[in-house]
C-alpha positions as CSV (number, residue, x, y, z in Angstrom):
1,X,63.8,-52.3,-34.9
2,X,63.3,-51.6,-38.8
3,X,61.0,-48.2,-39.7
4,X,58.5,-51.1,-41.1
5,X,58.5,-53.0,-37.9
6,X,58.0,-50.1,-36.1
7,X,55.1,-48.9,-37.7
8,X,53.6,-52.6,-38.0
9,X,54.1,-52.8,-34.3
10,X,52.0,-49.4,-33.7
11,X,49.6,-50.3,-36.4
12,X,48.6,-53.5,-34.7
13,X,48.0,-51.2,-31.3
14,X,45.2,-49.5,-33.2
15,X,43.4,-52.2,-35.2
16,X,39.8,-51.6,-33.0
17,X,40.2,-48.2,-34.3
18,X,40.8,-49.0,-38.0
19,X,37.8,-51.5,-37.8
20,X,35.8,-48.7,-37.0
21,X,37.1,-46.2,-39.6
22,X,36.5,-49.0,-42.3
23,X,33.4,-49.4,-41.0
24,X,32.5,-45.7,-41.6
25,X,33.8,-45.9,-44.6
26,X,31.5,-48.8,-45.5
27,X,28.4,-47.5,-44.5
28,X,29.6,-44.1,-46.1
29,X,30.3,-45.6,-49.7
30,X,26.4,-47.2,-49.2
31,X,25.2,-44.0,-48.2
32,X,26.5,-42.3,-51.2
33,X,25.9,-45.1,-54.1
34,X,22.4,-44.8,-52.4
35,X,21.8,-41.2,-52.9
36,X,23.5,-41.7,-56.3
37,X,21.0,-44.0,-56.7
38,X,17.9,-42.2,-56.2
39,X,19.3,-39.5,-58.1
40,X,19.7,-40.8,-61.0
41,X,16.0,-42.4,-61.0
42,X,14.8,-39.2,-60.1
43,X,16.6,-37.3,-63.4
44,X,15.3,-40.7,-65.5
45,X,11.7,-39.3,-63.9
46,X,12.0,-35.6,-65.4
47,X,13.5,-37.2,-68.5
48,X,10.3,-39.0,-68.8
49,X,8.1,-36.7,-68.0
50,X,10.0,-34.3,-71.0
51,X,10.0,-37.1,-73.3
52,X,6.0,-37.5,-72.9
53,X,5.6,-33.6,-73.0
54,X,4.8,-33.5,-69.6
55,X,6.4,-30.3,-68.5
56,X,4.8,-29.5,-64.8
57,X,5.4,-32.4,-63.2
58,X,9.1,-32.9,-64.6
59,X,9.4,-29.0,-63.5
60,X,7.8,-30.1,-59.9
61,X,10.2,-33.5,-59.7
62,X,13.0,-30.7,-59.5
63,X,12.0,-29.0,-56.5
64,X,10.7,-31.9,-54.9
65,X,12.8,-35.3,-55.3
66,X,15.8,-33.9,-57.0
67,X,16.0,-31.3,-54.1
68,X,16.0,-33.8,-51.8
69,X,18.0,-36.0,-52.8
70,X,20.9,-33.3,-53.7
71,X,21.0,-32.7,-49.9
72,X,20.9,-36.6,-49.1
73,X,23.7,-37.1,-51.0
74,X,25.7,-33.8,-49.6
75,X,25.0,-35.3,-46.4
76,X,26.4,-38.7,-47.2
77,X,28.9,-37.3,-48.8
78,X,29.7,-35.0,-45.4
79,X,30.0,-38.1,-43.8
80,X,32.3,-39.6,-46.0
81,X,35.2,-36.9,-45.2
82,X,34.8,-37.3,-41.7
83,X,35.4,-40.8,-42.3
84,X,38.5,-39.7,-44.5
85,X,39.1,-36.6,-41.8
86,X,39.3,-39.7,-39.0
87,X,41.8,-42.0,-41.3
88,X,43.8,-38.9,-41.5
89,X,44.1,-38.0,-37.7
90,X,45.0,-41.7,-37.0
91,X,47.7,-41.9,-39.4
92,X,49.1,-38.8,-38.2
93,X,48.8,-40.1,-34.5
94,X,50.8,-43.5,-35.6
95,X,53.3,-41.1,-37.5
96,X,53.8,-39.1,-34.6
97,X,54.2,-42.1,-32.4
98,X,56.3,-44.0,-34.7
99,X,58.6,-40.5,-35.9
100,X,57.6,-41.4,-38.9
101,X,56.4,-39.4,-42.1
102,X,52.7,-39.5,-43.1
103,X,53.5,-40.4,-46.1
104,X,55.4,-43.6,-44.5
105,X,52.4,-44.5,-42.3
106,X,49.5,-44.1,-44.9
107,X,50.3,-47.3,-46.9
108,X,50.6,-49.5,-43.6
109,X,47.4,-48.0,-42.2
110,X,45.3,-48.5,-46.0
111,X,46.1,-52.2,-46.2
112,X,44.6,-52.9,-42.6
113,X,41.5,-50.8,-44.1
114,X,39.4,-53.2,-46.5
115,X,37.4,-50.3,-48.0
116,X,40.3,-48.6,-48.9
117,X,41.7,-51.3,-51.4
118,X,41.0,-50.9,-55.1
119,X,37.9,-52.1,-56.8
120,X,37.7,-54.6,-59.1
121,X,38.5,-53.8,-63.1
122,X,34.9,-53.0,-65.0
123,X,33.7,-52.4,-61.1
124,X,32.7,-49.0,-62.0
125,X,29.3,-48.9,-63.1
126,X,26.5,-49.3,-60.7
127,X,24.9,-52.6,-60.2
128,X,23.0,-53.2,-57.3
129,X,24.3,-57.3,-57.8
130,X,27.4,-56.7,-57.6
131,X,27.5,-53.7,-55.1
132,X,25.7,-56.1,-52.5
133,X,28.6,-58.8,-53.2
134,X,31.2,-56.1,-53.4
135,X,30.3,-54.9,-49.4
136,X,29.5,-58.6,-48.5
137,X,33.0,-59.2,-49.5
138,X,34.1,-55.9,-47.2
139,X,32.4,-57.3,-44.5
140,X,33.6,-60.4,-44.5
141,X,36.7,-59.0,-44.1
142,X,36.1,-57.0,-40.6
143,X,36.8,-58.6,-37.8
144,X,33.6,-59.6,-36.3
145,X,32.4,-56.7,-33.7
């Protein structure tokens, strides 16, 4: 058997597992672009709020939804390594199985991982249009559960 169709065959074994892992990485990448989200309306708030001269609320907006949302998106993005942490410790599994290098495994393991693949050119400002279609598109792509 070839090193490819070796690690094909063990990829295949795990394909539940990567389903799940993409799926983590889904809900992850919402997570974040949420928090991302409200971030950046709450900054366009204090921004305001300086622009009109209002100084004690934009100084309030700091310790109140900026605050919050700095730990919402630590948290989200928390979650997102140990979605990455769990793509790692499967590829290493397979590599072990497979007496393989990591490095050999990794790009076998990434295609079977739709949220892994590159996004589109011009894909990288935030529009919540095209985000919607963009994990639509992801999910259409999972097997169904």
């Amino acid at each position: 058997m070839s090193k490819d169709a070796d690690i094909e065959t063990i990829v295949q074994l795990y394909l539940d597992e990567i389903d799940k892992i993409n799926m983590e990485f889904i809900g992850c990448t919402i997570g974040v672009a949420e928090a991302i989200g409200r971030s950046r309306t709450a900054l366009d708030d204090i921004d305001q709020g300086l622009v009109e001269r209002k100084y004690h609320t934009a100084s309030q907006m700091g310790y109140g939804d900026i605050t919050s949302n700095f730990i919402f998106l630590q948290r989200t993005l928390g979650a997102l390594q140990n979605a990455y942490d769990n793509k790692t410790k499967l590829i290493s599994e397979i590599a072990y199985q497979t007496k393989k290098a990591y490095e050999d495994v990794e790009p076998y393991v990434d295609a079977k991982i739709p949220a892994m693949q590159p996004r589109p050119p011009g894909g990288h400002k935030y529009d919540p249009a095209t985000a919607r279609q963009r994990v639509q598109d992801i999910l259409n792509n999972v097997k169904d559960l």
